[in-house]
N, C-alpha and C positions, 0 to 999 in steps of 0.2 A: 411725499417721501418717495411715493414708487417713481416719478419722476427723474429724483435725482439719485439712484439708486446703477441706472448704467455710467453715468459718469462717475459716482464713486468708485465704481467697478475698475472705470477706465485709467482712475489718476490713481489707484491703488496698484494696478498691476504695472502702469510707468514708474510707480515708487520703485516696486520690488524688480522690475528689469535694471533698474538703475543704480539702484545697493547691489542687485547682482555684479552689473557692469564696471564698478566703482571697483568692488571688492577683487573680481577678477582681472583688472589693473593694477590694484595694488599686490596680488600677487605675481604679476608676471613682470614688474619694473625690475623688481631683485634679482630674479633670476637670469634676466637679459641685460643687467648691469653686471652681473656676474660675469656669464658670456664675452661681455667686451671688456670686461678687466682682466681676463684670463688672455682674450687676445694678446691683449698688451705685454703679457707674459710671454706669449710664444716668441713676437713680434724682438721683445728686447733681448732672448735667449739668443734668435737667430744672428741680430742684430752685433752681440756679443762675440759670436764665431765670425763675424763679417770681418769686424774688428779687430781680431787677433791676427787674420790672413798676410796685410801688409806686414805685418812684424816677421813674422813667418818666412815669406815670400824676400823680405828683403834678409833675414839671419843668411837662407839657403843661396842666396846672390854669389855672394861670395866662397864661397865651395863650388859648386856650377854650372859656373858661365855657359859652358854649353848645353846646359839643359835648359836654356832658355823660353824652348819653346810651349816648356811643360808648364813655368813659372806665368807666361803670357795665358796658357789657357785657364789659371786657376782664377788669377786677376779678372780676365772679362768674367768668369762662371759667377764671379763674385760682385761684381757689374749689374750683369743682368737681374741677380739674385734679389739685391739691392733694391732694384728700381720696381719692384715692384710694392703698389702699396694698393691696403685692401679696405674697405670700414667696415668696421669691427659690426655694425647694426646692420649689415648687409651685405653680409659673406654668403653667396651662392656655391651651389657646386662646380660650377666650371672657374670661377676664381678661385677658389682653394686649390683645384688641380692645378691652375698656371701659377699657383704659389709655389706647390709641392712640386711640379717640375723642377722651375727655376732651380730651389730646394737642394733637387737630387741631384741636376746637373753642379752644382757646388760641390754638392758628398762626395761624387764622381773624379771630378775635377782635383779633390785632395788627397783621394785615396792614389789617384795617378804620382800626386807629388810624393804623396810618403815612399810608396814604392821605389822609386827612384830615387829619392835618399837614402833607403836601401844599402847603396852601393857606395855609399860616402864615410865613410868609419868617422873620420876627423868631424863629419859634421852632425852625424849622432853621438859624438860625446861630446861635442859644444852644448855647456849647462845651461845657456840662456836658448837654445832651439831646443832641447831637451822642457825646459818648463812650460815654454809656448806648446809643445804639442802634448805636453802634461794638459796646459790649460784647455789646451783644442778636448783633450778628451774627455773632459770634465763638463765638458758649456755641450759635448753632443751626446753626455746621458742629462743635461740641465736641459735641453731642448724637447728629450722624451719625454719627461717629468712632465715639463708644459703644455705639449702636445696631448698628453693623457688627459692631465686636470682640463685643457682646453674641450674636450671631447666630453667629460662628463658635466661639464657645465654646460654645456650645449645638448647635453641628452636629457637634464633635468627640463631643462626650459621646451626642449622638444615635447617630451611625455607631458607635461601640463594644454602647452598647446594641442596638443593631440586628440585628448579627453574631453568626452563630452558632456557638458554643452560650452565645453570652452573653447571646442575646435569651430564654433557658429561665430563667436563674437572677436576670437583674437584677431585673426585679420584685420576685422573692422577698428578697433585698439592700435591697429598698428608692430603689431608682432606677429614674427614671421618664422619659420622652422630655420636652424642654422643646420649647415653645412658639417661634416665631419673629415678631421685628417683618417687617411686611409695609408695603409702600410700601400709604403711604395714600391711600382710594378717588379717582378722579381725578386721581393725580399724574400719571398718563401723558399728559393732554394738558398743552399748554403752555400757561400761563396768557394772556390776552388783554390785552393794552395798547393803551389807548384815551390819544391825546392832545386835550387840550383848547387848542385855538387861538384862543380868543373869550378867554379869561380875559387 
């Protein structure tokens, strides 16, 4: 008996490393499925404002013409924007930031345009440009939304990963800490509004 007494020992404690190991995969499958379903959410939010742009960009055409140039930079911002694609199981920080640029450079790129419709009366009360930039504003508190939930599904799976003795084994399982959207650079000041009284 005392013989077989260290290998009891030994295939007893590979049990219980292995119902630990088991157990701590089945919890973190969910939550890193979560993770990349929420992606998916940001992913088809943005995706949705991509979409809108051409409608937009062509409504404002015809009002214009000469402001072509501003119509050109909103199209590539939305280009770039576009081309970028991430996997959701292996979002690092330096790809989220070249997500979130791209991102801003688009936000950037439309706040130029609206601005500049501005000065077009005739094409702010055209109701079908009017509902597109309805929709535009609707799909950019739909993208926060996403953005949020995206972060706190990414912070549950964090904090599991984190804890230990789950921070020894997740790795080795195959999960990996995600990434977080971070308020983009200079959102903390308030943006400046200048009124024009001569026009």
């Amino acid at each position: 008996m005392k013989k077989w007494l260290p290998l009891i020992i030994i295939v007893g404690i590979v049990l219980l490393a292995g119902a630990y190991l088991a157990n701590l995969n089945n919890r973190l499958v969910p939550l890193d499925e979560n993770v990349s379903a929420q992606w998916g959410n940001v992913e088809s939010a943005y995706q949705r404002r991509a979409d809108l742009i051409p409608n937009i960009v062509n409504t404002a055409k015809g009002y214009a013409e000469f402001e072509q140039s501003t119509l050109i930079k909103v199209t590539e911002a939305r280009s770039k924007a576009t081309s970028i694609q991430i996997d959701p199981s292996n979002i690092t920080p330096a790809q989220l930031q070249q997500f979130q640029q791209a991102q801003a450079g688009l936000t950037s790129a439309l706040s130029r345009l609206l601005a500049v419709f501005e000065r077009y009366p005739d094409l702010k009360a055209n109701e079908n440009f009017k509902e597109l930039i309805n929709e535009l504003e609707r799909t950019e508190n739909r993208i926060n939304v996403e953005r949020n939930r995206f972060n706190e599904a990414a912070r549950e799976l964090n904090v599991e990963i984190k804890q230990f003795p789950a921070k020894l084994f997740a790795g080795m399982l195959g999960f990996d800490e995600r990434a977080y959207f971070k308020a983009d650079e200079g959102a903390e000041n308030a943006p400046e509004v200048e009124f024009d009284f001569n026009s």
